[in-house]
C-alpha positions as CSV (number, residue, x, y, z in Angstrom):
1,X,-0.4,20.4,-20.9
2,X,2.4,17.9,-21.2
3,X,6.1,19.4,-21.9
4,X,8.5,16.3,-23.7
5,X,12.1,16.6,-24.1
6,X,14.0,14.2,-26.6
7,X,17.3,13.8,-28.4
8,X,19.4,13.0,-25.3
9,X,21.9,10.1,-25.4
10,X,25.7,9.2,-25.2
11,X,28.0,10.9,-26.8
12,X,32.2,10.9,-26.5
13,X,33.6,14.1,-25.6
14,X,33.7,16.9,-28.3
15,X,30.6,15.6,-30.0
16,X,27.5,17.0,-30.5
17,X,23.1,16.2,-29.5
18,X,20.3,18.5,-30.5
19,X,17.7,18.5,-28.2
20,X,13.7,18.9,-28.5
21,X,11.1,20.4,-26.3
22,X,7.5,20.2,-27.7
23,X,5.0,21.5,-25.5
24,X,1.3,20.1,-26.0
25,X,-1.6,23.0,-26.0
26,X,0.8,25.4,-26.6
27,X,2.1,27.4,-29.6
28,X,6.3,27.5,-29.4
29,X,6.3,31.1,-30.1
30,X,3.8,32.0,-27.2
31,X,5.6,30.6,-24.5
32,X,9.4,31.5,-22.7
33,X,11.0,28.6,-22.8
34,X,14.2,27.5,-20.3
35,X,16.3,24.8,-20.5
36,X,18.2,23.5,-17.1
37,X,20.3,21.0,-16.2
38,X,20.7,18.7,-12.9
39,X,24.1,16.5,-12.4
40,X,24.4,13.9,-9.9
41,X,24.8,15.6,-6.4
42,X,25.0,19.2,-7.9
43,X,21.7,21.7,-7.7
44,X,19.6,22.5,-11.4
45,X,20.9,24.8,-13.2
46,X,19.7,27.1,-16.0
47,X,21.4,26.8,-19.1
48,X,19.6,28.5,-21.7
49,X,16.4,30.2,-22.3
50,X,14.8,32.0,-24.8
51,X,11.5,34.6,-24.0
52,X,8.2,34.6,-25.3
53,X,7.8,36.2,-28.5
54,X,10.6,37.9,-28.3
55,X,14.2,37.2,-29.5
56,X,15.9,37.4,-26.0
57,X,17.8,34.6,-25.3
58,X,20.3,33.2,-22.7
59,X,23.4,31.2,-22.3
60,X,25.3,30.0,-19.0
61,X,28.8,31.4,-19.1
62,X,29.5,27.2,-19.0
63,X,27.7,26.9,-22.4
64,X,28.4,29.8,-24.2
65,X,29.6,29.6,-28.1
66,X,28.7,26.1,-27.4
67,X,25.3,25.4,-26.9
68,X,22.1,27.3,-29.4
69,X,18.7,27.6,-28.1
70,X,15.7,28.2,-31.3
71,X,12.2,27.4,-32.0
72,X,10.7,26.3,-34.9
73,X,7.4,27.7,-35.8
74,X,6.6,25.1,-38.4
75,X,7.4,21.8,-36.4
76,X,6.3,23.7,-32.9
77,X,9.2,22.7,-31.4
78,X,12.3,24.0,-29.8
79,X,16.0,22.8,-29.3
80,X,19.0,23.1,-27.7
81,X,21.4,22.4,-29.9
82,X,24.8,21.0,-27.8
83,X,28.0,21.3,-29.5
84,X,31.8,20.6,-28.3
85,X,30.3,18.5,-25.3
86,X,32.5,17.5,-22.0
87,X,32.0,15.0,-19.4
88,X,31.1,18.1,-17.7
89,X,28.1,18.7,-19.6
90,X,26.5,15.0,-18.5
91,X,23.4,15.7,-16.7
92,X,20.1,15.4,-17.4
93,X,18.7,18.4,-19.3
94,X,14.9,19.6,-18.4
95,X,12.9,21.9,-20.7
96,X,10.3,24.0,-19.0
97,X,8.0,26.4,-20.2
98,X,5.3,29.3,-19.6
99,X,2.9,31.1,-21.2
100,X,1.9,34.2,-18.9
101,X,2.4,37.5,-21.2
102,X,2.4,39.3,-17.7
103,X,5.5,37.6,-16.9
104,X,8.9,38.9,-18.3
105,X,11.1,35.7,-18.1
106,X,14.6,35.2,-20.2
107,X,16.8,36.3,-19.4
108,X,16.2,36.6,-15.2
109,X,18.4,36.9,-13.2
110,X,19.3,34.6,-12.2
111,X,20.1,33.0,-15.3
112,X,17.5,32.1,-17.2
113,X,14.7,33.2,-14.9
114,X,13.8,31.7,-11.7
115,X,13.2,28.0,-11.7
116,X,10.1,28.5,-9.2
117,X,8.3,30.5,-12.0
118,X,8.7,28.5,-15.0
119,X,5.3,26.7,-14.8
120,X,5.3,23.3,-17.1
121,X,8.3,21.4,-16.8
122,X,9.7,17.9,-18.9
123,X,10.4,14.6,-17.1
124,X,14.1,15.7,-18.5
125,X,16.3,13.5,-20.9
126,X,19.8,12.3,-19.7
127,X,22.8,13.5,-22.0
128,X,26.0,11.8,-21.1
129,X,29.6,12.6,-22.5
130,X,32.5,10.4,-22.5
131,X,36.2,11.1,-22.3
């Protein structure tokens, strides 16, 4: 299993990225996916998530009305769509993902579920934002 983020970069502040999270083996809608986030010297933290076959999704109050999580069933990928960015958003932004039915992640608490019990995770890609 091999989960693959994309789509970060730089970007000034206000702009917007769309990131992808394709996990290998795995169909997108079979799986609860979670996005987090780690800035220098701060602790990961979730950001979004979105459960397995289900339509539950979550947002970090920090995010909210700004940020979209979806799948798409034909390309078998998800995003995070980042919108309105801030230098406070510069981190870099990990995808993880799991496929137990048995397990009822999205939304946790905390956030979006436990990081302990999301069982793939991405190498991460690095957003950065500009002022």
């Amino acid at each position: 299993v091999q989960v693959v983020e994309s789509g970060g970069g730089l970007v000034q502040a206000g702009g917007s990225l769309r990131l992808s999270c394709t996990a290998s083996g795995f169909t997108i809608d079979d799986i609860s996916i979670g996005w987090f986030r780690q800035a220098p010297g701060k602790e990961r933290e979730g950001v979004s998530c979105v459960r397995r076959r289900h339509d539950s999704t979550y947002y970090a109050d920090s995010v909210k009305g700004r940020f979209i999580i979806s799948r798409d069933k034909a390309q078998n990928t998800a995003y995070l769509q980042l919108n309105s960015l801030t230098p406070e958003d510069t981190a870099i932004y990990y995808c993880a993902v799991d496929p137990d039915p048995l397990l009822i992640l999205c939304p946790g608490p905390p956030g979006p579920g436990k990081r302990e019990l999301y069982y793939y995770w991405g190498q991460g890609t690095q957003v950065s934002v500009s002022s």
